[in-house]
N, C-alpha and C positions, 0 to 999 in steps of 0.2 A: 272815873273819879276826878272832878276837878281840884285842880291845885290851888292851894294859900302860895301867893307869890309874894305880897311883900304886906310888909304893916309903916304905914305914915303918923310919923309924930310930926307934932308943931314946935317951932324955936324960934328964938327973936334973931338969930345970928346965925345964918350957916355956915361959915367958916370958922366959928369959932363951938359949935357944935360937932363940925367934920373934924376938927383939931382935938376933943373928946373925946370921940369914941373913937377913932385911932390909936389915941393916944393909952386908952382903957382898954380895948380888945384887936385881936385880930382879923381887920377886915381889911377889905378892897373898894376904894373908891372908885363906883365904875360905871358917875357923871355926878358935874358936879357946875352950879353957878349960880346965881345972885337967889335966886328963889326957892331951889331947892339941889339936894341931891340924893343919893344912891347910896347904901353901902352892903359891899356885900360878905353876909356868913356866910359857914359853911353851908345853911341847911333853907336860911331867906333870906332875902333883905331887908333892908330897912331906910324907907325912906323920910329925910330931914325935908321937912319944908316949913314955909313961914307964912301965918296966920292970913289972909287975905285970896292968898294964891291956890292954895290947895288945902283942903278939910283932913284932921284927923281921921284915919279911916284904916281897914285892910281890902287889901285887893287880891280877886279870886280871878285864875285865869281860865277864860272857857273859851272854846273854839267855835262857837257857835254865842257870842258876847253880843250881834244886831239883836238877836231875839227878848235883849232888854230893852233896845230903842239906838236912835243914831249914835255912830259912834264920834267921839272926838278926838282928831288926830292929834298928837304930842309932837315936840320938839325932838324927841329921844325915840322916834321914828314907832313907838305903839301905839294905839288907842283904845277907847274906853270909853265907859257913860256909867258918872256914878247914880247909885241907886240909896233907898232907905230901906234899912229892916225894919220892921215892926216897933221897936222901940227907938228910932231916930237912929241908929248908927249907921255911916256913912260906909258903903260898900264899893268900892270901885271895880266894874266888870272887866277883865281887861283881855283884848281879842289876844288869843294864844295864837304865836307867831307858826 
């Protein structure tokens, strides 16, 4: 069974989105900088980024994620290659460590 790892929302400020939901719930910031970050539930995360950089989307973690196409290395040492469902929604495949 593959896993939901995280779901990405878009914001015009991430520091002042990371200062919100901090501020509202109990998470762990765990990465964070000018274009996006991380925050982690108990149960996913949740990733903040900002419109340009990275697509609303959720990401699913498979261990066999080439079998969508090349992958693209991240700063935050994963990789991925987003995909579309059927109806436009932005899926990010993300190689399970």
């Amino acid at each position: 069974m593959d896993k939901l790892h995280h779901i990405a929302i878009q914001v015009s400020d991430i520091k002042q989105a990371v200062d919100w939901y901090c501020g509202k719930f109990n998470v762990t910031v765990t990465y964070q900088d000018e274009s996006w970050a991380m925050l982690q539930f108990e149960n996913i995360e949740l990733a903040i980024v900002i419109p340009g950089q990275h697509p609303p989307h959720i990401a699913i973690e498979d261990k066999n994620a080439e079998k969508y196409g090349e992958l693209t290395p991240h700063r935050d040492g994963t990789a991925s290659i987003y995909i579309n469902d059927p109806f436009g929604n932005s899926i990010e495949i993300l190689k399970n460590k």
